[in-house]
N, C-alpha and C positions, 0 to 999 in steps of 0.2 A: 678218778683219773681215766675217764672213756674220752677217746677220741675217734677218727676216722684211721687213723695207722695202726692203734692199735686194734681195734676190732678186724678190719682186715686182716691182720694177722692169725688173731684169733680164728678167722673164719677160715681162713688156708688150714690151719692146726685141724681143725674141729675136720675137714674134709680131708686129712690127710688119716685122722684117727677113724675113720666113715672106713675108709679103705680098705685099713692096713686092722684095725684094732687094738688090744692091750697085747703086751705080754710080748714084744721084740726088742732088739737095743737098741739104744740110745742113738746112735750111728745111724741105724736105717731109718729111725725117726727125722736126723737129722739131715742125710738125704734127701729122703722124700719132701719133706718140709720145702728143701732147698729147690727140688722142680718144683714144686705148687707155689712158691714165689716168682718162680720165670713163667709159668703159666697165669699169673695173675696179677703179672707184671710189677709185682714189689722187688724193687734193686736191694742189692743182700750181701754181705762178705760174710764167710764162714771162718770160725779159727780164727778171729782174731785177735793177737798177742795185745796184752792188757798189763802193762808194768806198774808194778808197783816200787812206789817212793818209802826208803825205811832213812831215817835220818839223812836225805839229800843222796844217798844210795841206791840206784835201782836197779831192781830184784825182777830178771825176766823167770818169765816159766807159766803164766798165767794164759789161759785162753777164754776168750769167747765166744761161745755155739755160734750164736748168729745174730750179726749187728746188722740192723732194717734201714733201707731210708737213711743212714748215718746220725739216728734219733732214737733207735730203739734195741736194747738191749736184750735177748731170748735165749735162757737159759733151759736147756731140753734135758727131763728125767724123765726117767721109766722105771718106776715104784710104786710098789705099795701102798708107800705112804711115804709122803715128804718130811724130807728130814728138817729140824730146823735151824740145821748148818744152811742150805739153801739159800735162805732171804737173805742170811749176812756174806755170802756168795755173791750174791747179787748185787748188793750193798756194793762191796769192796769192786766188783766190775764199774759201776754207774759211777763211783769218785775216781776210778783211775782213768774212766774216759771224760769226766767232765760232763756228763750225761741225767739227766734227770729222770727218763722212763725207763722200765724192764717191762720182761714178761717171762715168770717159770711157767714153761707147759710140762706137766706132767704125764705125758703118753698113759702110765700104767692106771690110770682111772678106768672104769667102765665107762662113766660117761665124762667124757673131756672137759667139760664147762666144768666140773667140779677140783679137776687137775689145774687149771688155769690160777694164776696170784698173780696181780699186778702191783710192778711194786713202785715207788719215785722218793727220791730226795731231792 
């Protein structure tokens, strides 16, 4: 799943972790992220509410870091090590929006490209 959206993206992350490096939260990752998309011109909502359907009932309370373009789905951690609650995270954002890409970036890597998971249904 490589595209031009996603990689840009990836390469905003990769230069915001250049910057900033490992070991901050989630928040300032997710910030920062969020100018390096206005400086490289990728349109972006942050936080955005992602409901979930339980038998015809919907269940608010969900968010999403940061929906790209209105096609890509980035879900921002800052660990160790990815959990692997994470992908079925990600999962459950991409069917609540009708969406087929993500991207977990993992901030807490040393090197970011190894933090990076691309996921699609």
């Amino acid at each position: 799943m490589s595209d031009e959206l996603t990689e840009r993206i990836i390469g905003a992350a990769i230069e915001v972790h250049r910057e900033l490096g490992a070991g901050l939260l989630e928040l300032i990752y997710e910030e920062a992220l969020c100018y390096e998309f206005q400086l490289q011109g990728i349109k972006y909502e942050q936080q955005v509410p992602a409901d979930i359907i339980y038998k015809g009932h919907v269940i608010k309370g969900q968010r999403i870091d940061l929906l790209a373009e209105k096609e890509v789905v980035v879900e921002i951690k800052s660990v160790s090590k990815l959990p692997d609650v994470a992908v079925a995270q990600i999962i459950s954002y991409l069917k609540a929006t009708n969406l087929k890409r993500g991207l977990i970036i993992n901030f807490g890597e040393k090197r970011l490209i190894d933090g990076v998971k691309r996921v699609s249904v």
